[in-house]
C-alpha positions as a Markdown table, in Angstrom:
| # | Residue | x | y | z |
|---|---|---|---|---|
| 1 | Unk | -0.8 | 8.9 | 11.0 |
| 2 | Unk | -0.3 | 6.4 | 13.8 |
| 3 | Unk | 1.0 | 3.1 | 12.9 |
| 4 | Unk | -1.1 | 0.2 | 14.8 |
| 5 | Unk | 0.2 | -2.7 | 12.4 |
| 6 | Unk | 3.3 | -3.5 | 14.9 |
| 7 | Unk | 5.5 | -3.5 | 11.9 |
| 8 | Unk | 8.3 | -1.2 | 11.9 |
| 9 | Unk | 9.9 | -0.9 | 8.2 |
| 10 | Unk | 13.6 | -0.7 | 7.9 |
| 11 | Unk | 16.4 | 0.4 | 5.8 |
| 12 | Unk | 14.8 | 1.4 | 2.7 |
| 13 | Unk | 11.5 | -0.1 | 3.0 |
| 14 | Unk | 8.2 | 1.4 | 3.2 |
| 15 | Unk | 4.8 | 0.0 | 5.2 |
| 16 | Unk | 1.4 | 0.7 | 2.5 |
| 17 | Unk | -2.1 | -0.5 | 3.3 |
| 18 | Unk | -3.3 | -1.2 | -0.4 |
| 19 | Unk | -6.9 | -0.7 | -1.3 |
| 20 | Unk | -9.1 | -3.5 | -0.4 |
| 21 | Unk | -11.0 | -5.2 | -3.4 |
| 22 | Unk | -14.6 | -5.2 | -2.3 |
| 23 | Unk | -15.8 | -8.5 | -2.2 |
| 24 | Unk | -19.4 | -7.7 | -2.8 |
| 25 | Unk | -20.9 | -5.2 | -5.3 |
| 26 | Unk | -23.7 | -2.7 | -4.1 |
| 27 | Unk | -26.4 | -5.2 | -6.0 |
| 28 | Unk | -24.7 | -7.6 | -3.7 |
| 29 | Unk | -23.3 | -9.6 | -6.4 |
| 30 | Unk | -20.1 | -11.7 | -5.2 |
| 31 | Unk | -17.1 | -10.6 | -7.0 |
| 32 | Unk | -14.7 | -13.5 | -6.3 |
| 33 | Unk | -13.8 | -16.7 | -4.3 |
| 34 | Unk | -12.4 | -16.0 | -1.4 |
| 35 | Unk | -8.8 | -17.4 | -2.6 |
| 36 | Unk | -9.1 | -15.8 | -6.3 |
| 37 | Unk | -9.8 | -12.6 | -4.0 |
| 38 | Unk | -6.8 | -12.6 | -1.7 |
| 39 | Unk | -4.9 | -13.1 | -5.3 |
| 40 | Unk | -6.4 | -9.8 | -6.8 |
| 41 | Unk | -5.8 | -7.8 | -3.5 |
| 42 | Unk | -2.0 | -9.0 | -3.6 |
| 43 | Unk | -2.2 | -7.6 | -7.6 |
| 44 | Unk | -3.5 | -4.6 | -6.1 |
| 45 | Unk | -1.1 | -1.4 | -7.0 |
| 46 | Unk | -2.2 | 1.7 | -5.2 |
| 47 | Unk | -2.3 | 2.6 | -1.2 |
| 48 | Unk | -2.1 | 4.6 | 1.8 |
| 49 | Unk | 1.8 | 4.7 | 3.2 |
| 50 | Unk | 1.9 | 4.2 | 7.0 |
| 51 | Unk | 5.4 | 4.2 | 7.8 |
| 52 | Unk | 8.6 | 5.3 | 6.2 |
| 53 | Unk | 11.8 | 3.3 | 7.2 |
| 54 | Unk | 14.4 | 5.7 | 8.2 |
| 55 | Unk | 16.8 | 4.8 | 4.7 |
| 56 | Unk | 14.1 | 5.3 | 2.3 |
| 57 | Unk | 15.4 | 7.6 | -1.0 |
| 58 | Unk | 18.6 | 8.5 | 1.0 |
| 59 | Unk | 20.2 | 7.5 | -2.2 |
| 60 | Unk | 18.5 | 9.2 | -4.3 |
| 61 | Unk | 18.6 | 12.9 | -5.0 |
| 62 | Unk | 16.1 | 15.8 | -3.5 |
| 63 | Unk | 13.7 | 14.8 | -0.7 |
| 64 | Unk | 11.3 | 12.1 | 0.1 |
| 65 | Unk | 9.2 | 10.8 | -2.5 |
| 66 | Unk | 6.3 | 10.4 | -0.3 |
| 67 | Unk | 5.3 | 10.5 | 3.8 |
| 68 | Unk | 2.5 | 8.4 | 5.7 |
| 69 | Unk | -0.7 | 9.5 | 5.1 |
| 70 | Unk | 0.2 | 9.9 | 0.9 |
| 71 | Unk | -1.7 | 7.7 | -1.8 |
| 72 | Unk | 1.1 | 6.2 | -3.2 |
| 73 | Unk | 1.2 | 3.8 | -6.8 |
| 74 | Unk | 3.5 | 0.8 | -6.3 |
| 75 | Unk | 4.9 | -2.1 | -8.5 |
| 76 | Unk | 2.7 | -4.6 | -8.5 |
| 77 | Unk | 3.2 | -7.6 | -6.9 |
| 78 | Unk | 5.9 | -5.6 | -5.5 |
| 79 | Unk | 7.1 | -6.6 | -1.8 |
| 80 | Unk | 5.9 | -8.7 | 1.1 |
| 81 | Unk | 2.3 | -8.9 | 2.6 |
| 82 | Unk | 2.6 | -8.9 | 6.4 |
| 83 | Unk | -0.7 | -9.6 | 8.8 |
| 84 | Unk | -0.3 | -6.7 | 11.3 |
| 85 | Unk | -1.0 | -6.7 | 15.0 |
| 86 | Unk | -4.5 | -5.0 | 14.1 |
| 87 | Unk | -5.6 | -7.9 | 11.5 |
| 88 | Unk | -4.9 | -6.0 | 8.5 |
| 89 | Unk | -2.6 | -7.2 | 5.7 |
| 90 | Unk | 0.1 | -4.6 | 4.8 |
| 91 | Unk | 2.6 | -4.7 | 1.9 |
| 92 | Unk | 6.4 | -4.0 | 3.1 |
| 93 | Unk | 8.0 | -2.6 | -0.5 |
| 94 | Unk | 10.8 | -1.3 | -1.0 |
| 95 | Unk | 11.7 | 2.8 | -2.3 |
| 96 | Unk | 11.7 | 2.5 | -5.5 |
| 97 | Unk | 9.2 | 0.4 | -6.2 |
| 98 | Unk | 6.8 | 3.7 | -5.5 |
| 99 | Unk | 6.4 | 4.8 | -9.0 |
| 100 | Unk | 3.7 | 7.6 | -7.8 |
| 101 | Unk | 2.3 | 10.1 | -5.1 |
| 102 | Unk | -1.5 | 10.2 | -6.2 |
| 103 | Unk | -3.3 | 14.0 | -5.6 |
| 104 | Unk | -6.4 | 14.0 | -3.9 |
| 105 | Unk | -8.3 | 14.4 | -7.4 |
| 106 | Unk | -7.2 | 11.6 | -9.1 |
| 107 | Unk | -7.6 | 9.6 | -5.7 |
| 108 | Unk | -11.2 | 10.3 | -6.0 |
| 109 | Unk | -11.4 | 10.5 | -10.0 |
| 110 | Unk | -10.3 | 7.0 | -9.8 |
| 111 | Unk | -11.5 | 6.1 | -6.6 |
């Protein structure tokens, strides 16, 4: 999983590019305004993990909750959205605030 945001997480912090809201429905009905939008994709809980800084869960016991490339479930409205290098909006959270490592399955159940 190559990290092309330009933001490097640190201490016990941990890079996740949530799920994007889609703004249009397949009918083509508009979902949202475009501010009320950017407000439910900040609300958003669930995401890909990109990077891992290099303190994450070192106090904690047993190994690493989660690596990039892993699904994760996060606190909502949990941590810092960043604009990357590559245009993409990323949220910087911290450890703990990962509550979950979703499976494949229930990535797609709940797509």
């Amino acid at each position: 999983m190559a990290n092309n945001s330009g933001i490097v997480p640190l201490g016990a912090r941990v890079l996740i590019k949530p799920v994007v809201v889609e703004e249009v429905t397949k009918g083509g009905i508009i979902l949202a305004a475009p501010t009320e939008l950017k407000k439910e994709q900040r609300a958003q809980d669930r995401g890909e993990v990109i990077a891992v800084g290099d303190g994450a869960w070192a106090d904690q016991p047993g190994e690493a909750w989660c690596e990039p490339g892993d699904t994760v479930v996060f606190a909502r409205y949990a941590g810092n959205v960043w604009q990357g290098e590559d245009g993409v909006y990323y949220r910087l959270v911290n450890d703990l605030d990962i509550v979950a490592r979703l499976s494949d399955a229930v990535e797609k159940e709940n797509g």
